[in-house]
C-alpha positions as CSV (number, residue, x, y, z in Angstrom):
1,X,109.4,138.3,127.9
2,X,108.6,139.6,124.5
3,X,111.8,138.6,123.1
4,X,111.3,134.9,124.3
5,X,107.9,135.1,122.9
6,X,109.4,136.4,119.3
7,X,112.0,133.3,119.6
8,X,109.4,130.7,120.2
9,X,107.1,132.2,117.4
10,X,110.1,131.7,115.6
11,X,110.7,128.3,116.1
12,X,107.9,127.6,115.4
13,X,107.6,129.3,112.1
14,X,110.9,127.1,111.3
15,X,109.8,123.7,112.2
16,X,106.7,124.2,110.2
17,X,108.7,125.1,107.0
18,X,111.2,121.9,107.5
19,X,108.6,119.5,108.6
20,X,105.6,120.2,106.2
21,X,107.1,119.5,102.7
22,X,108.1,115.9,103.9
23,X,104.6,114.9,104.2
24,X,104.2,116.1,100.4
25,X,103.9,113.0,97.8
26,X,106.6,112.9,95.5
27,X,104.6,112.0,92.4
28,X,104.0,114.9,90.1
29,X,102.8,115.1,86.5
30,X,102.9,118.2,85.2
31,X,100.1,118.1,82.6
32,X,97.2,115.1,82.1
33,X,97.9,113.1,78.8
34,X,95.4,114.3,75.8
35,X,94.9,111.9,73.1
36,X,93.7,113.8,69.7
37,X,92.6,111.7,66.8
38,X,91.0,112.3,63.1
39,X,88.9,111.0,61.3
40,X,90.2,109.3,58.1
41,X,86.6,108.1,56.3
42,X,84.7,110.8,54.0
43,X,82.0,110.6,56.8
44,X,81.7,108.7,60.7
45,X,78.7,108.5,62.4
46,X,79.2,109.4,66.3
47,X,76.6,107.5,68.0
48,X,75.2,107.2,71.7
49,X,76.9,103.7,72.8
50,X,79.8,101.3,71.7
51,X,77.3,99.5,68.8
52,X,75.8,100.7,65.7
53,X,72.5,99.9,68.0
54,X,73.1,102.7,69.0
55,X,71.2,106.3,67.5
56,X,73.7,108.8,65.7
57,X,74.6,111.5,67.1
58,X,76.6,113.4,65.0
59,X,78.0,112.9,61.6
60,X,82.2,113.6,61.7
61,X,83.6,114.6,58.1
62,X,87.1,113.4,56.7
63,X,89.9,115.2,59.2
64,X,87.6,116.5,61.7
65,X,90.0,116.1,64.8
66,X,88.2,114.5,68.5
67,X,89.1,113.8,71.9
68,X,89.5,110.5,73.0
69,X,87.5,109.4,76.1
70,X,88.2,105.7,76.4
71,X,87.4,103.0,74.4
72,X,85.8,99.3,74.7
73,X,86.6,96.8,72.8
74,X,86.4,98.1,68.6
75,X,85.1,101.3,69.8
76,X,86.5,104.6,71.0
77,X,84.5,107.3,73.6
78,X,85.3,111.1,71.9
79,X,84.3,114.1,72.4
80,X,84.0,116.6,69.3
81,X,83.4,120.5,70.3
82,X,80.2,120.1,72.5
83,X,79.0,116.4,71.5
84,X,80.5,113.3,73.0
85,X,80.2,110.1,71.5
86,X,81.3,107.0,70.0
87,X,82.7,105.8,67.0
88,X,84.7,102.9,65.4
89,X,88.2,103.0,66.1
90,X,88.6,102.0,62.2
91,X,88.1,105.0,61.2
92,X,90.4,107.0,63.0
93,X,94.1,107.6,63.7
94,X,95.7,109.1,66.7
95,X,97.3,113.0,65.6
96,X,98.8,113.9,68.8
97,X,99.3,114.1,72.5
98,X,100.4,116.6,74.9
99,X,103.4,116.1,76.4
100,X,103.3,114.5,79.4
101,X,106.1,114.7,82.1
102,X,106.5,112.6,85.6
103,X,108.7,112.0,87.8
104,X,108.8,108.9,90.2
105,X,110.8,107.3,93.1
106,X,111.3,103.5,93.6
107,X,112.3,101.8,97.1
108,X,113.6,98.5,97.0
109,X,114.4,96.8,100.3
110,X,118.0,95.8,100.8
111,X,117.4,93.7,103.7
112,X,115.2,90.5,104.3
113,X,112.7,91.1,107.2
114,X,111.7,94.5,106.9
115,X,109.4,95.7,108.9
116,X,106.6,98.3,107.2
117,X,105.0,100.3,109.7
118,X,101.9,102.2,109.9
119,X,103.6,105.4,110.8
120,X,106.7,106.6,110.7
121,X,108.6,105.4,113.5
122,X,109.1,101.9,115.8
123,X,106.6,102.9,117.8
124,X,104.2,102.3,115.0
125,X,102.7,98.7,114.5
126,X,104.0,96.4,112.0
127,X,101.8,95.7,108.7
128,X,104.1,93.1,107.9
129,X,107.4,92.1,106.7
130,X,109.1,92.6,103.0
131,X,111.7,90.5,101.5
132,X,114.7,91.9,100.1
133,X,114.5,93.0,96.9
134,X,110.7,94.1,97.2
135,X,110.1,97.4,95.2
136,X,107.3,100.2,96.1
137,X,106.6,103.1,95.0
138,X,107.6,106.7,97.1
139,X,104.3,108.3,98.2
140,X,106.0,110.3,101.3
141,X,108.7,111.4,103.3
142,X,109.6,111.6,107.0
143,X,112.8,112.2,108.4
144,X,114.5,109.0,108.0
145,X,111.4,107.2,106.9
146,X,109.5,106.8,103.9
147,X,106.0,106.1,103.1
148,X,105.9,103.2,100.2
149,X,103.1,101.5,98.3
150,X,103.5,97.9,97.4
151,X,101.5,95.6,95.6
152,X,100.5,93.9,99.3
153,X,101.2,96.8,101.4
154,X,101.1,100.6,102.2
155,X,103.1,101.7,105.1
156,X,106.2,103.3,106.1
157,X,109.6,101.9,106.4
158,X,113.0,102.5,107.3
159,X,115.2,104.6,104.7
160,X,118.4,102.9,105.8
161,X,116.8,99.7,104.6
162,X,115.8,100.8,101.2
163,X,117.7,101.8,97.8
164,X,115.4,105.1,96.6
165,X,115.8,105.5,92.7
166,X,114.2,108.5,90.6
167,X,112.9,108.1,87.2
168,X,111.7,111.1,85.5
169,X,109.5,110.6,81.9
170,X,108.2,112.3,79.5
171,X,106.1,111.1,76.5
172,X,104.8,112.8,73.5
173,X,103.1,111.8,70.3
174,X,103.6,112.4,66.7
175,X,101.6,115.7,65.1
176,X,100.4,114.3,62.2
177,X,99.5,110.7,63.0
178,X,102.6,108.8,60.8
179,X,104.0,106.2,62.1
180,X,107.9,106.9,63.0
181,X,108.8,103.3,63.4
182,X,107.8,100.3,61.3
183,X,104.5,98.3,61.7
184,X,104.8,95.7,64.4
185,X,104.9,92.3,62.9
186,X,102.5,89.2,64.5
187,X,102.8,85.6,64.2
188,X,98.6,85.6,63.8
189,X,98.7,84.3,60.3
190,X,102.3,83.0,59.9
191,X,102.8,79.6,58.3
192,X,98.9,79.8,56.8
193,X,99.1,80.9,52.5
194,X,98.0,84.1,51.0
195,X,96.4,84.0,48.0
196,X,96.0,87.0,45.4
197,X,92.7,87.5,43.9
198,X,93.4,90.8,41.8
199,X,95.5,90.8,38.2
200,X,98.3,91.5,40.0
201,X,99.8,93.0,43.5
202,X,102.9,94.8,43.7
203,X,105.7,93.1,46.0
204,X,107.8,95.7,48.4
205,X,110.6,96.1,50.2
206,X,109.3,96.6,52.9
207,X,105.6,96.8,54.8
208,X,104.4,100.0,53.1
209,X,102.9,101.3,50.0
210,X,105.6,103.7,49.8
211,X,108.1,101.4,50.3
212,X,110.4,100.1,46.8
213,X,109.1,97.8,44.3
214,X,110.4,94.4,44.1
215,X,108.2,92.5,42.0
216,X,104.9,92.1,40.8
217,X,102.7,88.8,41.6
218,X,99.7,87.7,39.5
219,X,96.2,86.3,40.1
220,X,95.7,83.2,42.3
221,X,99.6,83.0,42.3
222,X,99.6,81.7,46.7
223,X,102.2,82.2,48.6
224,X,103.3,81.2,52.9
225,X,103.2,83.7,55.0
226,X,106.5,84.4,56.8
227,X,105.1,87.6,58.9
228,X,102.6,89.6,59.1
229,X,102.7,93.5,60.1
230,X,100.5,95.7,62.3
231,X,99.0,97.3,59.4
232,X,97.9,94.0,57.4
233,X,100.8,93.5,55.1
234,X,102.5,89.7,54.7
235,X,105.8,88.7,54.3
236,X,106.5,86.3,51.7
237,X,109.3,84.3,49.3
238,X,108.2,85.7,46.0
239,X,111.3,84.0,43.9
240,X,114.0,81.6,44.9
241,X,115.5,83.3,47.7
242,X,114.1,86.5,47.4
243,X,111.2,88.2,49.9
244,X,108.8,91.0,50.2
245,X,105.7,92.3,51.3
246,X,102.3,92.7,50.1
247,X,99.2,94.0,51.2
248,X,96.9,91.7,52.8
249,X,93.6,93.4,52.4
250,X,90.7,91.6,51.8
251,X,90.1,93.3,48.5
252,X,93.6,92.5,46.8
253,X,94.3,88.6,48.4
254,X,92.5,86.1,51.1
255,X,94.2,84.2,54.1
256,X,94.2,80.0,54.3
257,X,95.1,77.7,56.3
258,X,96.4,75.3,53.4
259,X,97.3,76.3,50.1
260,X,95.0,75.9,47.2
261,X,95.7,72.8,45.5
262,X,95.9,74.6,42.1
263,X,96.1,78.1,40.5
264,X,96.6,80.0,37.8
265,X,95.8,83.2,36.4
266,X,91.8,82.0,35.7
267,X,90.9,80.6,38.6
268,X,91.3,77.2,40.5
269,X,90.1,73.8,40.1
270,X,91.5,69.9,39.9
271,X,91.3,68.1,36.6
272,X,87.6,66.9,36.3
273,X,86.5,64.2,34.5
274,X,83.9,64.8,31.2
275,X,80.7,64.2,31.8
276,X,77.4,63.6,30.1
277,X,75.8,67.6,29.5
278,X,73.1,69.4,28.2
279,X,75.4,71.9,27.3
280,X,76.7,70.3,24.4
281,X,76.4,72.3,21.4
282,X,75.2,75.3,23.2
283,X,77.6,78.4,23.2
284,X,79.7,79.6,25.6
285,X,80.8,83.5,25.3
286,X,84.0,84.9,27.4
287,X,82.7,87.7,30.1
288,X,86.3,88.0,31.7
289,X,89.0,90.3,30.1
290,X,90.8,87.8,28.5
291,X,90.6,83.5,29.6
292,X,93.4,80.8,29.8
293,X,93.2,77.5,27.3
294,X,94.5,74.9,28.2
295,X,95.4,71.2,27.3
296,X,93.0,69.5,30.5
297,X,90.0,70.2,32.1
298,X,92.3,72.1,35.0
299,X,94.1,75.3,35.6
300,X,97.9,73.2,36.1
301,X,97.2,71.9,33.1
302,X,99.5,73.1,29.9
303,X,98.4,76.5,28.6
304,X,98.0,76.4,24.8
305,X,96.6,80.0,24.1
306,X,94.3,82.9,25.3
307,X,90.7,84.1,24.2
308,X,89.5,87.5,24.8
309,X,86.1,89.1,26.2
310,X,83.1,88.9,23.8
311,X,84.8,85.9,21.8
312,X,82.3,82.9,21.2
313,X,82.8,79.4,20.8
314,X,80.5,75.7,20.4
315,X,80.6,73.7,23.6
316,X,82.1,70.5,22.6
317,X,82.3,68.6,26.0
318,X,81.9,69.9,29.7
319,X,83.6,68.5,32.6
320,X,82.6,67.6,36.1
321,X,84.5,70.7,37.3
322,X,82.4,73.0,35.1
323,X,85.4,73.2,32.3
324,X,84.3,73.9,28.6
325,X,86.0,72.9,25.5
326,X,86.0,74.4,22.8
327,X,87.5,75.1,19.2
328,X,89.9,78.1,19.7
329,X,91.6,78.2,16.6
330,X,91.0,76.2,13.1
331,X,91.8,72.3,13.6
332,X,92.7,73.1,17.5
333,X,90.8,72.2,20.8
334,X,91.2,73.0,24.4
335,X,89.6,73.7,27.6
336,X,88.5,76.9,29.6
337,X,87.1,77.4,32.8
338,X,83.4,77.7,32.2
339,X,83.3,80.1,35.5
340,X,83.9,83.1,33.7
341,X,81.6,83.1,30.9
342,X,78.1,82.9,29.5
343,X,76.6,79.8,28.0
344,X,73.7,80.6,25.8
345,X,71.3,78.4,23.2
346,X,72.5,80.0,20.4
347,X,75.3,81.9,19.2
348,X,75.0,85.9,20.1
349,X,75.4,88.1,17.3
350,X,76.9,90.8,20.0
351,X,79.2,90.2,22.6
352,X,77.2,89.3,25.9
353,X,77.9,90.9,29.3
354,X,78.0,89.4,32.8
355,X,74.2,90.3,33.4
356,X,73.8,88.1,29.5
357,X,72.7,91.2,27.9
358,X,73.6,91.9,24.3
359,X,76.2,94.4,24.4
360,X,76.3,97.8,21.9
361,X,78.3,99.0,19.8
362,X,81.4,99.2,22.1
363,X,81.0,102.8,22.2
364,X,83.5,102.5,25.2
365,X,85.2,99.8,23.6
366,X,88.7,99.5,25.4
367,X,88.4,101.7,28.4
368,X,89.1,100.9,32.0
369,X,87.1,101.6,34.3
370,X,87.3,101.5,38.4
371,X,83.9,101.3,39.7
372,X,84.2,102.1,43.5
373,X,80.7,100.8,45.9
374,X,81.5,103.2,48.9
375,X,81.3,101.7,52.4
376,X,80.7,98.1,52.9
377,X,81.1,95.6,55.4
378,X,81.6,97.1,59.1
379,X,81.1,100.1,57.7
380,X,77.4,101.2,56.8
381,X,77.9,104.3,55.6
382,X,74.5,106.4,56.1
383,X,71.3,104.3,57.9
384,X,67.8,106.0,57.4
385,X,64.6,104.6,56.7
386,X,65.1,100.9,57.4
387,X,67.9,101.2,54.4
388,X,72.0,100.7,54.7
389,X,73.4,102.8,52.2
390,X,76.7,100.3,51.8
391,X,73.9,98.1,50.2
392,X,72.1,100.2,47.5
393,X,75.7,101.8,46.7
394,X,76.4,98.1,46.2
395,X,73.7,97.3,43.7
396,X,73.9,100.2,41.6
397,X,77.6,99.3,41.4
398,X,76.3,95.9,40.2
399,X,74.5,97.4,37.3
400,X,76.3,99.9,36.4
401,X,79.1,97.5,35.8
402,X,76.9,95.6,33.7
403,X,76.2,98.3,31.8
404,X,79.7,99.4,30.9
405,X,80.4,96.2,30.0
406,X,77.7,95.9,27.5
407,X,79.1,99.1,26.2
408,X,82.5,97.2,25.8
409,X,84.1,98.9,29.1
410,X,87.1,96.6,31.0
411,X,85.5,97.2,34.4
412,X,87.4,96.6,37.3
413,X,85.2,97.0,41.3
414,X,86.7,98.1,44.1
415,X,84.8,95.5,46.1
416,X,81.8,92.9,44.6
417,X,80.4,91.5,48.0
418,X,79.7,93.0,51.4
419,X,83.5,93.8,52.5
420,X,85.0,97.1,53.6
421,X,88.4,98.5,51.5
422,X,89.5,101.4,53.4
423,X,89.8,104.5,51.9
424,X,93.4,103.9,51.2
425,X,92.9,100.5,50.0
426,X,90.6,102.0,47.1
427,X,92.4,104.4,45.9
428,X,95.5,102.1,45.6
429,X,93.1,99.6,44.0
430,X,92.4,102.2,41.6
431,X,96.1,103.3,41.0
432,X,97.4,99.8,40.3
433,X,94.3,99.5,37.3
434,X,95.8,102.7,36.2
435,X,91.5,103.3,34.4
436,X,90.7,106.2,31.9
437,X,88.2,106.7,34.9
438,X,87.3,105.9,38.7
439,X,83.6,106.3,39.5
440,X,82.8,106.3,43.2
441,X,79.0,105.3,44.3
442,X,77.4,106.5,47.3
443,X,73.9,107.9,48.4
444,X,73.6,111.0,50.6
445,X,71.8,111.9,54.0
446,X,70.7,115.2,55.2
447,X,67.1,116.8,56.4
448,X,64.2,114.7,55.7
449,X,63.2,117.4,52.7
450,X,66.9,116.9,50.9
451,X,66.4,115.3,47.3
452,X,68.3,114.8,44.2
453,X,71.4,113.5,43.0
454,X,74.9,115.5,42.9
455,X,78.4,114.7,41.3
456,X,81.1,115.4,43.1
457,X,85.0,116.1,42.4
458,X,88.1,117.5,43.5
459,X,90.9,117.6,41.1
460,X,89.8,120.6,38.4
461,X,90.9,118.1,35.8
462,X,87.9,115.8,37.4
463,X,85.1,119.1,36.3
464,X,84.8,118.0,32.8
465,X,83.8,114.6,33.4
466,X,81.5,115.0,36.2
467,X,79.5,117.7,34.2
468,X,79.0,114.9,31.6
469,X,77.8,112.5,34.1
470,X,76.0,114.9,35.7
471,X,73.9,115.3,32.0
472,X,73.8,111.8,31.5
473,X,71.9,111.1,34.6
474,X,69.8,114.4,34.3
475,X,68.9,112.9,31.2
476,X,68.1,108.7,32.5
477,X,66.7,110.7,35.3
478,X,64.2,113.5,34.3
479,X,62.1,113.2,37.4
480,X,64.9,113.9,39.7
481,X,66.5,117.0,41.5
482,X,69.7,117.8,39.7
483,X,71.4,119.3,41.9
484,X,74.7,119.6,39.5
485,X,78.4,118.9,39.7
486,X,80.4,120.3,42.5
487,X,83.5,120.4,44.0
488,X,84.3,118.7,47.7
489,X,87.6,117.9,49.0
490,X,87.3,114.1,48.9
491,X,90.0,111.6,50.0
492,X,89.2,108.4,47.1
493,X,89.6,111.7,44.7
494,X,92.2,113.7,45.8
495,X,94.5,111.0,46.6
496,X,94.1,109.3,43.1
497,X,95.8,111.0,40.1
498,X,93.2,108.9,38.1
499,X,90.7,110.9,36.2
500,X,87.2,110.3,39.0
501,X,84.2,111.5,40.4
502,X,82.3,110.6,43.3
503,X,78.5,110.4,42.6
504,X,75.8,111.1,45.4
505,X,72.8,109.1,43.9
506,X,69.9,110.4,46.2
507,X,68.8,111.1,49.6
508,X,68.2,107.8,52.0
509,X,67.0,110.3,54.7
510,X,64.2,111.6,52.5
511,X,61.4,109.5,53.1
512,X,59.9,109.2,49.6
513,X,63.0,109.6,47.7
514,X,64.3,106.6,49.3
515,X,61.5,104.2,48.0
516,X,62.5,105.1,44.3
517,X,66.4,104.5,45.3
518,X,65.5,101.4,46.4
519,X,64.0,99.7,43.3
520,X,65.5,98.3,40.3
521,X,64.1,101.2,37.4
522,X,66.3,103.8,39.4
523,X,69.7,102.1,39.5
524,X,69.3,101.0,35.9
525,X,68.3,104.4,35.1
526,X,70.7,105.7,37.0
527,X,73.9,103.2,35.2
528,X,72.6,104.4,31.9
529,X,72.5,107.7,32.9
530,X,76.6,107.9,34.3
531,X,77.7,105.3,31.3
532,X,76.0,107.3,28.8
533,X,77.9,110.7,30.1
534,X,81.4,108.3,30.3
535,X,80.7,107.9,26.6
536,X,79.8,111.3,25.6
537,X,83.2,112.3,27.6
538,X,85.3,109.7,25.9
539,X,83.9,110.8,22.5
């Protein structure tokens, strides 16, 4: 009796082991994908909701790493150490992912008809009926049925009916957040004209900044777009029968549906007609680097010669398209666009900036300079106190340029108006200018009791030139905290073999100190200041 007892307990024992592992779904992933991303701005504020609405939460630095959460629509949910959040997916790349591995089984019915069950057997009422070549996916398996899930159903059906495939994947992400394969193209723009708006844009091989040289393309030179890539490059014919790519960003070129009707290195306008003016006789003074003449009132027309910033000349007629002419040379006359200039009652007895301010003694007289207004656009930078900080970095960008000028700078900005160049954009700005200098604006944000000004650099070839700026100011400045020159791994500076500093004007977050940063005094104060320690370096 025992011995039959120890046989059935057997049995048992052995139809539970064959039996239960059937019932078991076949899908298994061995670890849940984990997106990592970094932050590629100098600073990203994490906020409470998908809007810059929203209150900040945290402040992320360059390279600080997060976990994504989700996203909806331009933003992404993250989590950083104990804080979750969200920021704008702008401002960050994806750095890796954990490697995910799965492995799943198809049925496809072989037979028109098929029944699918709700259990495993005949007996079992039928759900309905699949026609052949109907896929599912395997969730179980019993005997010789199998448990499927298809886009109608979710039942069981006969295996001798069904073709049962495995497919076993694994996906993993790069490290360091480079692209492996080429940027997508997009048919968005293609067809439309790109325009360039800087002195010139280098043409590539191929959609990448590291990619070869071809050529090099000049201002308001517009060209058909034959592609465009993922990461905002254009493909276009830049000689007979020869393409390449350029960068698209809105601080190098502009997208149109048609092309310009005319360009040229000055700017772009039809032939106008001359027109009675008030002008006449008056002066006109060049503010631009250097200005086409030509034959007409338009940029098409003939070019007869070139006349450089700070040169002067009587207004002898003025055309309906705001072109000038002038006397360029003895016994010779021409036109120039009257867009990028000064007209003025009398003749100046120094050259005249853009602001119309008599220049000095050109103390600077020949030296580039970048002049970099940080954030801009989507990108606010710091908000306290009712103030944007992409603004004021803006207007102090505005006069200090003025200022340079007037001190017989060539200044070239990494952005005039409210747009955002991206990190990389402006240091590649900045490295096609090839300047004796690349000053970067911004205003900083801390406690409410943080004050003063700081200058910033990276390279230790950089320390020299931000201690002079850093006197200049103290000096334009007396009633400020100087709180020196130091050095901070920043990405505009340590990516730019130009000679640069970054300059934090003042504290937005400190209450008081923000209603001086604000008015008009401080950012010409503070454009004399960083001007006066350019010269005192260049000396």
């Amino acid at each position: 009796m025992k011995n039959n007892r120890f046989k059935f307990m057997f049995l048992l024992l052995l139809c539970s082991i064959l039996i239960i592992p059937s019932f078991v779904g076949v899908r298994q992933a061995n670890a849940a994908s984990t997106v990592t991303m970094k932050v590629n701005a100098e600073s990203l504020n994490m906020r409470s909701g998908p809007s810059t609405n929203y209150k900040v939460v945290k402040v992320l630095k360059m390279g600080s790493k997060v976990t994504k959460i989700s996203t909806k629509g331009t933003w992404t949910k993250v989590k950083s150490s104990s804080t979750t959040g969200w920021i704008s997916s702008k401002y960050v790349v994806k750095v890796s992912t954990t490697a995910t591995s799965s492995t799943t089984k198809k049925a496809v019915a072989t037979v028109s008809n098929l029944n699918i069950r709700s259990g495993a057997g005949t007996s079992y009422k039928s759900l309905g009926k699949l026609s052949k070549g109907t896929s599912g996916t395997v969730l179980a398996e019993k005997n010789s049925w199998v448990k499927i899930k298809t886009s109608k159903y979710t039942g069981w059906v006969s295996k001798s009916y069904v073709s049962i495939t495995t497919k076993k994947s694994t996906s993993t992400s790069s490290s360091n957040g480079s692209t492996v394969k080429p940027a997508a193209t997009s048919t968005a723009n293609v067809g439309k004209y790109f325009t360039v708006k800087v002195d010139s844009l280098n043409v590539r091989k191929s959609s990448s900044a590291s990619s070869t040289k071809l050529a090099v393309i000049k201002k308001n030179s517009s060209y058909k777009i034959l592609a465009q890539s993922s990461n905002n490059w254009v493909k276009i014919t830049y000689a007979t029968g020869k393409t390449g790519w350029v960068s698209a960003s809105t601080s190098y070129g502009k997208i149109t549906k048609t092309k310009p009707t005319t360009s040229s290195s000055n700017g772009n306008s039809n032939t106008g007609t001359v027109v009675p003016s008030t002008d006449i006789g008056k002066y006109f003074t060049i503010t631009a680097d250097s200005l086409n003449v030509r034959k007409s009132a338009s940029a098409t027309s003939t070019k007869l010669d070139t006349v450089k910033y700070g040169s002067s000349f009587k207004i002898l007629d003025k055309s309906s398209n705001n072109w000038i002419k002038i006397t360029y040379a003895t016994g010779k006359t021409g036109w120039v666009s009257g867009s990028y200039g000064k007209i003025t009652k009398s003749k100046p007895t120094k050259p005249v900036s853009n602001d119309g301010t008599n220049t000095s003694d050109g103390s600077l007289s020949g030296k580039v300079i970048v002049v970099d207004a940080g954030h801009g656009g989507s990108d606010s930078g710091a908000v306290a106190n009712g103030v944007l900080e992409k603004d004021l970095n803006l207007q102090v960008a505005l006069a200090l340029r003025s200022k340079l000028q007037a001190a017989g700078a060539i200044v070239k900005m990494t952005r005039t108006t409210d747009i955002f160049p991206t990190l990389y954009d402006r240091v590649s700005f900045s490295n096609m200018m090839k300047p004796d200098a690349f000053i970067s604006l911004h205003h900083d944000s801390a406690t409410a009791s943080a004050r003063g000004f700081t200058v910033l650099y990276t390279k230790g070839k950089d320390s020299t030139l931000a201690s002079y700026i850093k006197q200049g100011m103290s000096n334009s400045l007396p009633n400020m905290v100087n709180r020196g020159h130091k050095y901070q791994n920043l990405y505009v500076l340590r990516e730019n073999p130009q000679i640069g500093v970054l300059v934090e004007l003042g504290f937005i977050t400190n209450l008081q100190e923000v209603q001086t940063l604000k008015t008009a005094t401080f950012r010409n104060s503070a454009a004399n200041g960083i001007t006066n320690g350019l010269i005192n370096y260049f000396k």
